[in-house]
Biopython code that builds the backbone (N, CA, C, O; Angstrom):
import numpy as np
from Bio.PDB.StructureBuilder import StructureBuilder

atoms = [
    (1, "UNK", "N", (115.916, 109.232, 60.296)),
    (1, "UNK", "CA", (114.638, 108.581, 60.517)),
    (1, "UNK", "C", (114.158, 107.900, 59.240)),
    (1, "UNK", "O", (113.366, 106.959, 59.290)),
    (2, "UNK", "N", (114.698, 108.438, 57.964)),
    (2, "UNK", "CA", (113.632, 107.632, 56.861)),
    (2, "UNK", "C", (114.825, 106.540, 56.473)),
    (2, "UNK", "O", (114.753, 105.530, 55.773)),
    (3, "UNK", "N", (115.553, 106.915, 56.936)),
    (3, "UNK", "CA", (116.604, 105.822, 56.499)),
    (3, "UNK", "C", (116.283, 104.342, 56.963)),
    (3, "UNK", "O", (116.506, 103.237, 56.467)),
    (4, "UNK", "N", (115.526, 104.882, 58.384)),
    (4, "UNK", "CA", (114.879, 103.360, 59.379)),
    (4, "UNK", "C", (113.986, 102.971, 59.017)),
    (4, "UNK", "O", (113.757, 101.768, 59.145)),
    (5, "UNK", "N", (113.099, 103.810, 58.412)),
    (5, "UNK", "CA", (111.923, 103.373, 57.897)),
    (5, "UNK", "C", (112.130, 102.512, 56.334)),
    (5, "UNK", "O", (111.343, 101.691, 55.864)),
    (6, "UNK", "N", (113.103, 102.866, 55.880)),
    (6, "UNK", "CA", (113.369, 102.180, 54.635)),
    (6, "UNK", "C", (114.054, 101.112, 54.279)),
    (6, "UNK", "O", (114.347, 100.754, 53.138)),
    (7, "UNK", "N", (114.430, 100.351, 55.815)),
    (7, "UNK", "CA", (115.181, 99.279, 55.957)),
    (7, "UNK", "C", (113.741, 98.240, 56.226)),
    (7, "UNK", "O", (112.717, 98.547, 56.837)),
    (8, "UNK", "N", (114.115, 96.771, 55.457)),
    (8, "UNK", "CA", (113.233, 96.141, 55.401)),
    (8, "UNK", "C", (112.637, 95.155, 56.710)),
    (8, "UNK", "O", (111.643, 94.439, 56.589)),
    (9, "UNK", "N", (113.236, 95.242, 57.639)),
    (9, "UNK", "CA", (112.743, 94.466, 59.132)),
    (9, "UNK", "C", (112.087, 95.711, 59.787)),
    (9, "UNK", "O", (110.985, 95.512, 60.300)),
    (10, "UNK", "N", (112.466, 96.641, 59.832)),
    (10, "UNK", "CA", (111.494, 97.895, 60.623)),
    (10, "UNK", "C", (110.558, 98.280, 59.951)),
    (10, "UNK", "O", (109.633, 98.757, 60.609)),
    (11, "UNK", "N", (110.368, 98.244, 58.267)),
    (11, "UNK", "CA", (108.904, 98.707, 57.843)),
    (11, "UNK", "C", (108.096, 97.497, 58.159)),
    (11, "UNK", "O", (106.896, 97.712, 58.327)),
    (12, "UNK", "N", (108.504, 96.280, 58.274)),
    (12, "UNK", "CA", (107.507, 95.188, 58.267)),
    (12, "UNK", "C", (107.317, 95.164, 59.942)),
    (12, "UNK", "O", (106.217, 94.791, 60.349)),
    (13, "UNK", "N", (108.212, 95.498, 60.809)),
    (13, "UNK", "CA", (107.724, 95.665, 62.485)),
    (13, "UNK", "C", (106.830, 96.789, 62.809)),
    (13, "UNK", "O", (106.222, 96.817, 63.879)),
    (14, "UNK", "N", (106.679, 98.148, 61.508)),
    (14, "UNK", "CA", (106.197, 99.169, 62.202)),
    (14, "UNK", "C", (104.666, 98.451, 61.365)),
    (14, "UNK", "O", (103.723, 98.583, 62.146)),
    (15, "UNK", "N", (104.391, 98.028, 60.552)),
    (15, "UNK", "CA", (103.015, 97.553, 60.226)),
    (15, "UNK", "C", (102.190, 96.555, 60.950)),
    (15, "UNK", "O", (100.982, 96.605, 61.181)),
    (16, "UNK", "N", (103.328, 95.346, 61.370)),
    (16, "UNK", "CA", (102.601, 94.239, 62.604)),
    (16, "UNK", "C", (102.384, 95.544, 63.262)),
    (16, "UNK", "O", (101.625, 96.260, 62.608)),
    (17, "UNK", "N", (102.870, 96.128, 64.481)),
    (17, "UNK", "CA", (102.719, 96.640, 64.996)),
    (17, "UNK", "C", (101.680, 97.626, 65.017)),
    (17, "UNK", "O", (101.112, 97.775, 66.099)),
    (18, "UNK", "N", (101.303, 98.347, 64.028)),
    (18, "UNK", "CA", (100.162, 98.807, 63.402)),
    (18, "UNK", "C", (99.101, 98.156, 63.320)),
    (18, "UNK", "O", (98.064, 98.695, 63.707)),
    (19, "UNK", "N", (99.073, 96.777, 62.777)),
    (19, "UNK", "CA", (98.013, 95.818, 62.617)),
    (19, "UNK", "C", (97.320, 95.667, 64.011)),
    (19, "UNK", "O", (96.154, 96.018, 64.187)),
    (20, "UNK", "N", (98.226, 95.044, 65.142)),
    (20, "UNK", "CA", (97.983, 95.083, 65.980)),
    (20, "UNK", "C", (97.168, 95.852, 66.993)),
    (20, "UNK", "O", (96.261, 95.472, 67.734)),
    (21, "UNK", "N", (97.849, 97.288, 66.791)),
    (21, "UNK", "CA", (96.897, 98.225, 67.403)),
    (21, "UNK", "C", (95.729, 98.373, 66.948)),
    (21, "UNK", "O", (94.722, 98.612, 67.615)),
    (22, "UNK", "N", (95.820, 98.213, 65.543)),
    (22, "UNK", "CA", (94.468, 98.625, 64.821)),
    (22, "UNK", "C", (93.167, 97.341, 65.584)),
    (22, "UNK", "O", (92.000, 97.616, 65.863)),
    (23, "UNK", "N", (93.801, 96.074, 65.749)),
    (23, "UNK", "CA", (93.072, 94.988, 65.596)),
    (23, "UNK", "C", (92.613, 95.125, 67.335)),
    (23, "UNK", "O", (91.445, 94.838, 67.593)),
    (24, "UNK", "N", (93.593, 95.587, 68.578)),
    (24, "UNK", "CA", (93.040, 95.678, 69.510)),
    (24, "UNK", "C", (91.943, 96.935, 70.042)),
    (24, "UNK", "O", (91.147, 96.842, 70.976)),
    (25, "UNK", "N", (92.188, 98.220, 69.069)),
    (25, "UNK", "CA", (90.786, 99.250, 68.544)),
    (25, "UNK", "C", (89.913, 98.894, 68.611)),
    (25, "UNK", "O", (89.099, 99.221, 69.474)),
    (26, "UNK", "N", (89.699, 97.925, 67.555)),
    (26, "UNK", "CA", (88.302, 97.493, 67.274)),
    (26, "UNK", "C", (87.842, 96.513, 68.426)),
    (26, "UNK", "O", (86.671, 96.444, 68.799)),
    (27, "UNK", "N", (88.793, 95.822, 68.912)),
    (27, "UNK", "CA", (88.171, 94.546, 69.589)),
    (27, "UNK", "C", (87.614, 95.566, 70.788)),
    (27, "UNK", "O", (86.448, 95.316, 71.093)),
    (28, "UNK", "N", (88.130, 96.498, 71.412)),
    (28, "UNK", "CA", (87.889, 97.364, 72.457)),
    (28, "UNK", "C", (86.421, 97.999, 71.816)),
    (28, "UNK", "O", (85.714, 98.435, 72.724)),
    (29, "UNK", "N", (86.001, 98.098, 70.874)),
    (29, "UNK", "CA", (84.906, 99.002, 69.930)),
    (29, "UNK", "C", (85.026, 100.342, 69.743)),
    (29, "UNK", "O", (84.065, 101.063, 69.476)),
    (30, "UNK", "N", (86.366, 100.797, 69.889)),
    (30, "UNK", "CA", (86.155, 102.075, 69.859)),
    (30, "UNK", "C", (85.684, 102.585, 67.971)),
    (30, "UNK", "O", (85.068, 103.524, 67.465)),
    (31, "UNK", "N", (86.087, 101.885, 67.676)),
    (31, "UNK", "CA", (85.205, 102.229, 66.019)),
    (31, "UNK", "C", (83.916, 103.197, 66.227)),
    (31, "UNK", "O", (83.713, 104.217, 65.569)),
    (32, "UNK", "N", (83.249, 102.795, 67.053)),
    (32, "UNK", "CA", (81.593, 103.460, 67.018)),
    (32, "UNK", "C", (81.714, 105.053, 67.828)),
    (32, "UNK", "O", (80.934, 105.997, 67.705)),
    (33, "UNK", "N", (83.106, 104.963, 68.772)),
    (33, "UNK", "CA", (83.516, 105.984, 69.361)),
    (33, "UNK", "C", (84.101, 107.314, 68.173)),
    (33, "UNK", "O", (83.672, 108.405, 67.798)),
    (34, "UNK", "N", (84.988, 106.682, 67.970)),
    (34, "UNK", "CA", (85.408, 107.872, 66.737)),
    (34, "UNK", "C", (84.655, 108.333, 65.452)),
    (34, "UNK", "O", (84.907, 109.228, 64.645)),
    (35, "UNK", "N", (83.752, 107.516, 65.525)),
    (35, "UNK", "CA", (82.226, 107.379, 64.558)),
    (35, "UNK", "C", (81.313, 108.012, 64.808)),
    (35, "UNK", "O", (80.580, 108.371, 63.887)),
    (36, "UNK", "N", (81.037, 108.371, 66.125)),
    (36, "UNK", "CA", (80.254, 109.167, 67.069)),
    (36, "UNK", "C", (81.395, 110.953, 66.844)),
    (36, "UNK", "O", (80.808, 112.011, 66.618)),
    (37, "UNK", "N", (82.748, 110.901, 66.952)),
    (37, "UNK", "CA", (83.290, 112.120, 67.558)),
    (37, "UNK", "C", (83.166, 112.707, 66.029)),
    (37, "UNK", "O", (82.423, 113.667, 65.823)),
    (38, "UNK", "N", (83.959, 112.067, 64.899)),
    (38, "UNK", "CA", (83.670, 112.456, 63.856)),
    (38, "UNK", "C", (82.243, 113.245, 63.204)),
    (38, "UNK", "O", (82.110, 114.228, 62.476)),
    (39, "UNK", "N", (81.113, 112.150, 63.950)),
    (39, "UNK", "CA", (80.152, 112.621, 62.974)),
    (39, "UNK", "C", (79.857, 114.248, 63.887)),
    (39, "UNK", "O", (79.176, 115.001, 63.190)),
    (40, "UNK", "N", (80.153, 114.713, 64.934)),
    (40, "UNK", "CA", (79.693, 115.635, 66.194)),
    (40, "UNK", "C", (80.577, 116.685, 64.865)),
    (40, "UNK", "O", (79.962, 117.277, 63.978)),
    (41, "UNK", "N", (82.049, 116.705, 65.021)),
    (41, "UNK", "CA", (83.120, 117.493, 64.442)),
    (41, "UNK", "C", (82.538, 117.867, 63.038)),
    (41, "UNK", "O", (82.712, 119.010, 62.615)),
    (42, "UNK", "N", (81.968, 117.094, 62.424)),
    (42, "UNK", "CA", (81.653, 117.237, 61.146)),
    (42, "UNK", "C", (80.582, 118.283, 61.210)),
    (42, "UNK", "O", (80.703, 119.237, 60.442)),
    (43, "UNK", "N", (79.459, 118.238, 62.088)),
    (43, "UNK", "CA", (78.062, 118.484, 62.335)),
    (43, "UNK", "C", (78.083, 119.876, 62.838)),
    (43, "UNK", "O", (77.219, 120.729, 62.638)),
    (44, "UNK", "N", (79.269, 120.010, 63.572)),
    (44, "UNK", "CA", (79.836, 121.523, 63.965)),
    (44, "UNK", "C", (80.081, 122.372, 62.797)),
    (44, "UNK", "O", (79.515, 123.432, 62.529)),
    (45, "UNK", "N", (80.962, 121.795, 62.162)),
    (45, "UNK", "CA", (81.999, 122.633, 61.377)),
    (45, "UNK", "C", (80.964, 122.940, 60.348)),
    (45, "UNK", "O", (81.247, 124.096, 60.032)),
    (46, "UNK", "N", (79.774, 122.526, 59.536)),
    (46, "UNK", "CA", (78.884, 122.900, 58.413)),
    (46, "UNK", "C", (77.881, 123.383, 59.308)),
    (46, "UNK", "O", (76.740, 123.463, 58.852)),
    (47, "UNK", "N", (78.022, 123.620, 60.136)),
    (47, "UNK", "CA", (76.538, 124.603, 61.194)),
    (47, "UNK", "C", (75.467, 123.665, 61.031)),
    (47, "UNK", "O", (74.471, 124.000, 60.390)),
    (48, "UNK", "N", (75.576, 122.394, 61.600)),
    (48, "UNK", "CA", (73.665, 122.005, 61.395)),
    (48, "UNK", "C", (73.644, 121.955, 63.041)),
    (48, "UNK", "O", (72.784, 122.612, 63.627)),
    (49, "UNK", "N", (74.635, 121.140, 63.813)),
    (49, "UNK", "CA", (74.632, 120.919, 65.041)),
    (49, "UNK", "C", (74.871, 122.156, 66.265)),
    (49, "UNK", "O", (74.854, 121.856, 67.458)),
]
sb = StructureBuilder()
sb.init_structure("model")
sb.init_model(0)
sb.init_chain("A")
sb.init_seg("    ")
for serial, (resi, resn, name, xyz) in enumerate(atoms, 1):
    if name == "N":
        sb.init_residue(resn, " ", resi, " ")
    sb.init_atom(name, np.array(xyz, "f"), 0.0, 1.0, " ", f" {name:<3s}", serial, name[0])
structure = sb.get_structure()
C-alpha cells in the first residue's frame, strides 16, 4: 500500500480526488453540520452541556 501511495500519478489522483470531495462538502454545507456535531461532542466531554 505505501508503495502506491508513493508513486507519483496516485498521490496526485488521491488529492484531486480529495479536493473534490472536500469541494462537493462544502457546496452541500455540511461545514455548519460538523460545526454543530463538534461543538455538541466538545460540550459533552468538559461537562457544560
Amino acid at each position: 500500500m505505501g508503495r502506491f501511495l508513493t508513486s507519483g500519478g496516485a498521490g496526485i489522483l488521491a488529492a484531486v480526488v480529495a479536493l473534490a470531495l472536500l469541494l462537493f462538502g462544502i457546496s452541500r454545507g455540511e461545514t455548519a453540520v460538523v460545526l454543530a456535531k463538534a461543538t455538541r461532542v466538545c460540550m459533552e466531554c468538559i461537562g457544560i452541556g
